[in-house]
N, CA, C and O atoms as a GROMACS GRO file, in nm:
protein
  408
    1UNK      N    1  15.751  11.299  20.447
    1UNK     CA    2  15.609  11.268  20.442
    1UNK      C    3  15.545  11.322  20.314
    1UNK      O    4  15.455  11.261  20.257
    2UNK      N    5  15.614  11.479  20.258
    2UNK     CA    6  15.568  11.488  20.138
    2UNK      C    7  15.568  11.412  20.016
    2UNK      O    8  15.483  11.417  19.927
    3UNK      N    9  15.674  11.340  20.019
    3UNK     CA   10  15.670  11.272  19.897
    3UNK      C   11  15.559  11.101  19.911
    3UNK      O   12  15.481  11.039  19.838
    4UNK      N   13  15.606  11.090  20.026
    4UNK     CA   14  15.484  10.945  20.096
    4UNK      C   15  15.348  10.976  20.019
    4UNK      O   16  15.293  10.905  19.935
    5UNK      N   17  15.309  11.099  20.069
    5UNK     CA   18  15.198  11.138  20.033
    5UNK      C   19  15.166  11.152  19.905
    5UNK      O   20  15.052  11.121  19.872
    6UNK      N   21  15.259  11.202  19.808
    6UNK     CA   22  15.236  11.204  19.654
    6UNK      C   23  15.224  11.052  19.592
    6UNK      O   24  15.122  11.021  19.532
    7UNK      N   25  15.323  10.967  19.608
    7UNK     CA   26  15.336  10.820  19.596
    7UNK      C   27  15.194  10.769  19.637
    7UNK      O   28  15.132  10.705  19.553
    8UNK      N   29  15.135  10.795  19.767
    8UNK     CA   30  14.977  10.751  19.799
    8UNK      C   31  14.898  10.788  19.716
    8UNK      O   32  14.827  10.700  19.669
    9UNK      N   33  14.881  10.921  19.668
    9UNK     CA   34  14.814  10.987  19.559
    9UNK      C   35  14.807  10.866  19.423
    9UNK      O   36  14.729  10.777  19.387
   10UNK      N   37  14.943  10.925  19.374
   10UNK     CA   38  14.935  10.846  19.235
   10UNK      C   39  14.860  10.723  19.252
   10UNK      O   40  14.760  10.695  19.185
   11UNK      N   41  14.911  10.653  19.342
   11UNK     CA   42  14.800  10.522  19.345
   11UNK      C   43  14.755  10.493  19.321
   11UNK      O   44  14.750  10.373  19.291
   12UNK      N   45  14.648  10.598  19.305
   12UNK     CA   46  14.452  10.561  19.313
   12UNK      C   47  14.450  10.610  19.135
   12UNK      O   48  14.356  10.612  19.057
   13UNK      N   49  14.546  10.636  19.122
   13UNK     CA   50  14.533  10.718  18.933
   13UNK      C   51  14.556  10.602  18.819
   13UNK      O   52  14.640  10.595  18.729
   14UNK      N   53  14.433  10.501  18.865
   14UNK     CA   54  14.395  10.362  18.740
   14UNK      C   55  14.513  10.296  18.811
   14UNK      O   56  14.582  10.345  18.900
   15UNK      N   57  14.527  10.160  18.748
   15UNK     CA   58  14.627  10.055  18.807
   15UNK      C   59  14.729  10.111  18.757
   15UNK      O   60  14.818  10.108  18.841
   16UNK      N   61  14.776  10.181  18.625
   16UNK     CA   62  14.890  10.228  18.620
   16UNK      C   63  15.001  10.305  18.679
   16UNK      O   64  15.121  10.296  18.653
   17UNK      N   65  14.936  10.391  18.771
   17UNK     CA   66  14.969  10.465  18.847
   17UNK      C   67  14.981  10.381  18.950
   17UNK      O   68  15.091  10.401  19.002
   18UNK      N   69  14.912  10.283  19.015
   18UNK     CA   70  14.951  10.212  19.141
   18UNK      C   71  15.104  10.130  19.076
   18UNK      O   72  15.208  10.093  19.130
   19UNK      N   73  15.080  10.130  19.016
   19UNK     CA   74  15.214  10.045  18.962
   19UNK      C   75  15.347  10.111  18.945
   19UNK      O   76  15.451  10.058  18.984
   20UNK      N   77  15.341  10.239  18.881
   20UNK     CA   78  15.445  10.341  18.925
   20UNK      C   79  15.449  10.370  19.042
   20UNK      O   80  15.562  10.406  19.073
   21UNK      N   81  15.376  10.373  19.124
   21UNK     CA   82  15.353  10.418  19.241
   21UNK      C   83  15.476  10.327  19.335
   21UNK      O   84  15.567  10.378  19.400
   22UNK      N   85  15.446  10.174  19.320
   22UNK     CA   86  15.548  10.083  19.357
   22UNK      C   87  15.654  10.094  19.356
   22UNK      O   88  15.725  10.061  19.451
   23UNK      N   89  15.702  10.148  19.238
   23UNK     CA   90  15.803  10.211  19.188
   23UNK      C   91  15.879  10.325  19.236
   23UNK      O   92  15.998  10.331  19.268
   24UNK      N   93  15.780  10.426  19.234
   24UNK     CA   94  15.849  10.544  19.312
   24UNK      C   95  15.897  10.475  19.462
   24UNK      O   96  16.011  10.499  19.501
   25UNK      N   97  15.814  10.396  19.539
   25UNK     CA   98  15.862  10.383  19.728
   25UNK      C   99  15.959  10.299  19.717
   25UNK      O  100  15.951  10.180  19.746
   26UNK      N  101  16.045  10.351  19.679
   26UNK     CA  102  16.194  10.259  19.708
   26UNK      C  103  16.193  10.266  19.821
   26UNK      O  104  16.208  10.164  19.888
   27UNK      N  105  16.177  10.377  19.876
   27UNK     CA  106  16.245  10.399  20.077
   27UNK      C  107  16.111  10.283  20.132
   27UNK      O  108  16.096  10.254  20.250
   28UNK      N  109  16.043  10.239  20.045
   28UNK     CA  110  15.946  10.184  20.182
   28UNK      C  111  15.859  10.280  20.280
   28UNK      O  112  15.812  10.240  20.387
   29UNK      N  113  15.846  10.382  20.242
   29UNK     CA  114  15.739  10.451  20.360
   29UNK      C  115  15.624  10.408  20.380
   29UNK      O  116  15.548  10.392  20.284
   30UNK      N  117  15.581  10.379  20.519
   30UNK     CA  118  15.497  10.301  20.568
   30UNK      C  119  15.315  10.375  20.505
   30UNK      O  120  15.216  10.314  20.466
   31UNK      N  121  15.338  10.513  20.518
   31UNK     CA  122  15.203  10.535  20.450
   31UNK      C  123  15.209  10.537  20.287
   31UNK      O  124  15.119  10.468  20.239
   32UNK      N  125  15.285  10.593  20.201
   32UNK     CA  126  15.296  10.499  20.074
   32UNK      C  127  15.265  10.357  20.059
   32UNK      O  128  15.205  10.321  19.958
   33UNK      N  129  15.285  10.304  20.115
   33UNK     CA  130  15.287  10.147  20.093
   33UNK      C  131  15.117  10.075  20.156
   33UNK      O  132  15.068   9.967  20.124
   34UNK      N  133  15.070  10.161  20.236
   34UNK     CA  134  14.952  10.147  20.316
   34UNK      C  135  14.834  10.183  20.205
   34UNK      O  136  14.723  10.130  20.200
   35UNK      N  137  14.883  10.284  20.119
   35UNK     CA  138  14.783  10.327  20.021
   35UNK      C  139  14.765  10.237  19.930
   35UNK      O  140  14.660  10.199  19.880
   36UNK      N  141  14.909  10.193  19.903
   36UNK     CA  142  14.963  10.121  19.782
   36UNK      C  143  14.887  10.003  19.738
   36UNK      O  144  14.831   9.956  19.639
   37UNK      N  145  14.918   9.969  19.896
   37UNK     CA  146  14.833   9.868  19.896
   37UNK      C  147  14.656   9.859  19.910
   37UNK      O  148  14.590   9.766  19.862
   38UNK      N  149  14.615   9.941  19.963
   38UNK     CA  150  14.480   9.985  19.938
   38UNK      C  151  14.384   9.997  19.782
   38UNK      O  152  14.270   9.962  19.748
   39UNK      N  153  14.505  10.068  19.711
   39UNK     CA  154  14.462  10.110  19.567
   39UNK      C  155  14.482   9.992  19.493
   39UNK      O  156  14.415   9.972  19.391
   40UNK      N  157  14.577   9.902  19.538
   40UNK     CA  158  14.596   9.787  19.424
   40UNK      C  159  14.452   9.660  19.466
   40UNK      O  160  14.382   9.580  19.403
   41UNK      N  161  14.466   9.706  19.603
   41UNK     CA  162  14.327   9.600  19.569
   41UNK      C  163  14.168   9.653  19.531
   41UNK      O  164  14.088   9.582  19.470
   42UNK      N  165  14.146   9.767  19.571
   42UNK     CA  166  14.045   9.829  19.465
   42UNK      C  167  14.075   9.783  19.340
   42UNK      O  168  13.994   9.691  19.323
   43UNK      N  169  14.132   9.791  19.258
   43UNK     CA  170  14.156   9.807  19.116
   43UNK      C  171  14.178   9.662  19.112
   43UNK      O  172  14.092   9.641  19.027
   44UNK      N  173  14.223   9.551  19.136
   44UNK     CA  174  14.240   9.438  19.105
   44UNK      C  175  14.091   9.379  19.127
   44UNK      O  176  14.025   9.317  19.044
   45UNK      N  177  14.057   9.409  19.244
   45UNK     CA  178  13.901   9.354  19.272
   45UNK      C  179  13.817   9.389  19.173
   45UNK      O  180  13.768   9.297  19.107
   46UNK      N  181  13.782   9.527  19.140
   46UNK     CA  182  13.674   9.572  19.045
   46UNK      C  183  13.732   9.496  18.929
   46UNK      O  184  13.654   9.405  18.900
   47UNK      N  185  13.842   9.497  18.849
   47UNK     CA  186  13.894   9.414  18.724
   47UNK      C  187  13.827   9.264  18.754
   47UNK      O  188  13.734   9.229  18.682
   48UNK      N  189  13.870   9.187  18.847
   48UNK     CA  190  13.787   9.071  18.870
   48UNK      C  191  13.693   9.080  18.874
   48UNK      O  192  13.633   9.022  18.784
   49UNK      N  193  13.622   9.146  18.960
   49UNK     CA  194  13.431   9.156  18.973
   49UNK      C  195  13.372   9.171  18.865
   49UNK      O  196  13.291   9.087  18.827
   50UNK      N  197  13.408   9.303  18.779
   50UNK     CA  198  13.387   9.382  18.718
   50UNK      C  199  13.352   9.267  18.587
   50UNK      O  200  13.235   9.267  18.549
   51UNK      N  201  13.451   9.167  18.516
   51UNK     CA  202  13.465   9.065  18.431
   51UNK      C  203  13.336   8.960  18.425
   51UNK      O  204  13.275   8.895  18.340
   52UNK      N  205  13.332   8.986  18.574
   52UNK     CA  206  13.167   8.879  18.590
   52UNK      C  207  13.028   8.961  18.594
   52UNK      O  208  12.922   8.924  18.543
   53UNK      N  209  13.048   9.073  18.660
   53UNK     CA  210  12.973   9.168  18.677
   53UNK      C  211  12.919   9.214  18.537
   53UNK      O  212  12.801   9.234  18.511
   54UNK      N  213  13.019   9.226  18.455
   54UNK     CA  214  13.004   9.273  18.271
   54UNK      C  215  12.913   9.157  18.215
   54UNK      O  216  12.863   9.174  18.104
   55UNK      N  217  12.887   9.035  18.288
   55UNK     CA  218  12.837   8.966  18.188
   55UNK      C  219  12.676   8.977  18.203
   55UNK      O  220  12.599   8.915  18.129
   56UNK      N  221  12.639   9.055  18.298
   56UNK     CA  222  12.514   9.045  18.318
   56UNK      C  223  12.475   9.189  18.263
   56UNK      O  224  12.502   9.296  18.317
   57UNK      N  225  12.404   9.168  18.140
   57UNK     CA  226  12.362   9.275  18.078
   57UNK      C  227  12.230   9.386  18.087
   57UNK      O  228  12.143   9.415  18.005
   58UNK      N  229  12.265   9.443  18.261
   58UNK     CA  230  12.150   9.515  18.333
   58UNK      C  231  12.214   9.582  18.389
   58UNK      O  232  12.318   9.550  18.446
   59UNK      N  233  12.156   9.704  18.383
   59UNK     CA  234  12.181   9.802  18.443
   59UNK      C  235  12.182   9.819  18.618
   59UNK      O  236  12.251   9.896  18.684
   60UNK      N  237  12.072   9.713  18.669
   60UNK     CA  238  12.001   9.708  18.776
   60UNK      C  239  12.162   9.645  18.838
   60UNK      O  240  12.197   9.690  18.946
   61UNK      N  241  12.235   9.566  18.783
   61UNK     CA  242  12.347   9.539  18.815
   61UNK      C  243  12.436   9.571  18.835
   61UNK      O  244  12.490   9.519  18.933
   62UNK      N  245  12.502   9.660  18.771
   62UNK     CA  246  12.592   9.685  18.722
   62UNK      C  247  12.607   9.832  18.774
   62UNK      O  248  12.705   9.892  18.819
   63UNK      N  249  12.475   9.872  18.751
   63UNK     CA  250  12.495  10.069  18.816
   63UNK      C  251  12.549  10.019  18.993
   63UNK      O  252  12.652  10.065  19.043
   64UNK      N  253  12.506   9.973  19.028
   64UNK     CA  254  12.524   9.945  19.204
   64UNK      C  255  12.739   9.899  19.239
   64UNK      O  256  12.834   9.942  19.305
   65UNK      N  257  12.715   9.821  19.169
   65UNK     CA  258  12.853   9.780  19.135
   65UNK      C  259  12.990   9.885  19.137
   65UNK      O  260  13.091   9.894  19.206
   66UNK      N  261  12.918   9.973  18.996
   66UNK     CA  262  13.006  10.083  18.986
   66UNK      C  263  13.032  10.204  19.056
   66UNK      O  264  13.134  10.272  19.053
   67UNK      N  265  12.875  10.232  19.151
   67UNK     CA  266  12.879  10.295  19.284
   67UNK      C  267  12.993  10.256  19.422
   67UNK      O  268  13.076  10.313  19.493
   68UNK      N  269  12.934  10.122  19.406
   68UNK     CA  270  13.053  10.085  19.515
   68UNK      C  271  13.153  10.125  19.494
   68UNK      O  272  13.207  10.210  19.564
   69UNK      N  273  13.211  10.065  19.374
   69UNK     CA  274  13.383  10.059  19.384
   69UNK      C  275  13.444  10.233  19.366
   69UNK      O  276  13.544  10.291  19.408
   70UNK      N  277  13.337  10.272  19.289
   70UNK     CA  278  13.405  10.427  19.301
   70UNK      C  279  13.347  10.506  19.440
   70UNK      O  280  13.379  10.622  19.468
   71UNK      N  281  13.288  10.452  19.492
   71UNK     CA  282  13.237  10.552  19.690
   71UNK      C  283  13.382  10.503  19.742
   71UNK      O  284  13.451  10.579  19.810
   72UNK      N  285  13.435  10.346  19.701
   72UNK     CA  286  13.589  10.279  19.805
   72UNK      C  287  13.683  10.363  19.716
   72UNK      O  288  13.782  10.403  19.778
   73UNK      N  289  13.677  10.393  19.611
   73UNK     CA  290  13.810  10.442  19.535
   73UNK      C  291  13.820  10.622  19.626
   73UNK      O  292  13.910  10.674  19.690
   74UNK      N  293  13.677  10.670  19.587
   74UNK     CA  294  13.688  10.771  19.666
   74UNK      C  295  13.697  10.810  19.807
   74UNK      O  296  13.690  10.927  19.845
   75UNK      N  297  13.713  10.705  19.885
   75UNK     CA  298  13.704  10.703  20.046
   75UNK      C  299  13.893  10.703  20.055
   75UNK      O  300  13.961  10.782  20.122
   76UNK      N  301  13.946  10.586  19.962
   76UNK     CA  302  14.077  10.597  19.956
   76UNK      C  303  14.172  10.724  19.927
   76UNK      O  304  14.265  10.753  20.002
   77UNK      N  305  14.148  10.782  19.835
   77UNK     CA  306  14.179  10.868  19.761
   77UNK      C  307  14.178  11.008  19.868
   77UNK      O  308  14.281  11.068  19.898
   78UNK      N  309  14.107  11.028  19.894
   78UNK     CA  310  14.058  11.157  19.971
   78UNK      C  311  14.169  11.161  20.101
   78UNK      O  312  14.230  11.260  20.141
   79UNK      N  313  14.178  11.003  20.159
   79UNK     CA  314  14.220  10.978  20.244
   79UNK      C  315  14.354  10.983  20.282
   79UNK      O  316  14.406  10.993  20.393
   80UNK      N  317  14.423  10.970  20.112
   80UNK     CA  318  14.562  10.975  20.054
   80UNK      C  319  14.594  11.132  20.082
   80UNK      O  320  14.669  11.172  20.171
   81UNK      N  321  14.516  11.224  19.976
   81UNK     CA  322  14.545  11.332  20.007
   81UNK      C  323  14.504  11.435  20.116
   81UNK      O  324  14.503  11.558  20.113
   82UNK      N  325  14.466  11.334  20.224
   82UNK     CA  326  14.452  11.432  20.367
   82UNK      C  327  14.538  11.425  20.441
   82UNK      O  328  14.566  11.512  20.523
   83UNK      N  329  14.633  11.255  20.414
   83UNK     CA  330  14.765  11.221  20.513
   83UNK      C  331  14.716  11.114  20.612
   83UNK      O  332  14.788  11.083  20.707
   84UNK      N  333  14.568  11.041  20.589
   84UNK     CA  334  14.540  10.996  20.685
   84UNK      C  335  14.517  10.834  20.672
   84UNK      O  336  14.440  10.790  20.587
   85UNK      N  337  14.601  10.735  20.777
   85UNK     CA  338  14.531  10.613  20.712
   85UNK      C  339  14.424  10.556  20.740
   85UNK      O  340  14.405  10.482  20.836
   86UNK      N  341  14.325  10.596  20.637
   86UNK     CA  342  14.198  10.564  20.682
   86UNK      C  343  14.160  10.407  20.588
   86UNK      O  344  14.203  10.408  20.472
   87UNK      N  345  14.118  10.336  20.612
   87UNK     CA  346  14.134  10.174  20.555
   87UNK      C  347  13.969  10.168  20.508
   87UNK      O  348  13.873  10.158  20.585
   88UNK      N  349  13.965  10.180  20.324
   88UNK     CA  350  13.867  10.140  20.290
   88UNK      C  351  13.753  10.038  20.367
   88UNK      O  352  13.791   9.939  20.429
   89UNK      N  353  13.628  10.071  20.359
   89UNK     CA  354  13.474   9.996  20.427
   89UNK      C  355  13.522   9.856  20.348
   89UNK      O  356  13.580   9.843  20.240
   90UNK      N  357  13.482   9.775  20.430
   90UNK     CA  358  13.440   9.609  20.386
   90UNK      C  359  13.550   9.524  20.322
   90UNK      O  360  13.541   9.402  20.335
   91UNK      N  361  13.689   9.592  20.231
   91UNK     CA  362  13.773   9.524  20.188
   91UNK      C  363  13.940   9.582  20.239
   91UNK      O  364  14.048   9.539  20.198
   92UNK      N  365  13.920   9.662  20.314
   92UNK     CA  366  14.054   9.706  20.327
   92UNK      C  367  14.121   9.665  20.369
   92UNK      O  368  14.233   9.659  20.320
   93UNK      N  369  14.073   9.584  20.545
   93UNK     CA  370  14.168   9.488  20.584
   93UNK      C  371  14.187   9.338  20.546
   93UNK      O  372  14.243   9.255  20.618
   94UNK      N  373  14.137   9.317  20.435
   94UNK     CA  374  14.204   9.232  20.294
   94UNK      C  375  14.306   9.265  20.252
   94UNK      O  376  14.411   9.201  20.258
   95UNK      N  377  14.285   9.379  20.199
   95UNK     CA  378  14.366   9.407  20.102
   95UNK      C  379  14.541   9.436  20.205
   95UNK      O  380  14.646   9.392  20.158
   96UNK      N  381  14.539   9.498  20.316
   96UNK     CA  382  14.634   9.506  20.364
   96UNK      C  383  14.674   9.369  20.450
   96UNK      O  384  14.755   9.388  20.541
   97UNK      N  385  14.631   9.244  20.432
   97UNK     CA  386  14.702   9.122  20.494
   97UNK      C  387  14.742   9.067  20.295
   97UNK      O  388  14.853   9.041  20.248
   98UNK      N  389  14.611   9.066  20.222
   98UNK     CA  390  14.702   9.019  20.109
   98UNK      C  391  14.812   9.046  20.066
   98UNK      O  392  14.908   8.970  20.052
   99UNK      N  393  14.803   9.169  20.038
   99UNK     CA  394  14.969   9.266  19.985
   99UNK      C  395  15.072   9.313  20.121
   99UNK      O  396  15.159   9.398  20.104
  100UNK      N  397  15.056   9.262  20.227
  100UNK     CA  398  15.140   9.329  20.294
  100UNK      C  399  15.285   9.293  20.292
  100UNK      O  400  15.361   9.321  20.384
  101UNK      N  401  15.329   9.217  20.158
  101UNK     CA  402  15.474   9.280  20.111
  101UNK      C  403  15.522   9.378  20.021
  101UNK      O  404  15.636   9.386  19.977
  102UNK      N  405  15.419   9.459  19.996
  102UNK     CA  406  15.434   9.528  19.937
  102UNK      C  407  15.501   9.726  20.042
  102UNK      O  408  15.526   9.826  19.974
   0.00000   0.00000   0.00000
């Protein structure tokens, strides 16, 4: 479980880290892979949003935006390093039917 748990960690550390992260769970551990998948769709979503979101040149926009995705990055994250699977507000059970081959 210790290492599950480190693999969940890295995750949330920018897409690069979710991507090593993939990498490290060869064994497949079910909470590694639960995060895994959690963190990759944070980070893929905000990259998409974020692209359209950038084009509107207001703050009134854009500050709200960047609240969200970092309150879900931090709901994940916390969640990683407590051991617990707690499934991001409003997109999580997305994200775990999209990626669930991962």
């Amino acid at each position: 479980m210790e290492q599950a748990k480190k693999v969940a960690v890295v995750s949330y550390l920018t897409i690069i880290g979710c991507l090593i992260a993939i990498f490290m769970n060869q064994d497949k551990h079910p909470f590694a892979s639960f995060h895994i998948r959690q963190s990759l769709g944070i980070s893929l979503t905000f990259y998409a949003l974020g692209y359209i979101v950038g084009s509107f040149d207001t703050w009134l926009i854009t500050t709200p935006f960047y609240v969200f995705f970092f309150l879900l990055w931090i709901f994940g994250f916390t969640g990683a390093l407590q051991g617990e699977y707690r499934i991001v507000p409003i997109l999580g059970a997305l994200f775990q039917k999209v990626f669930k081959s991962l």
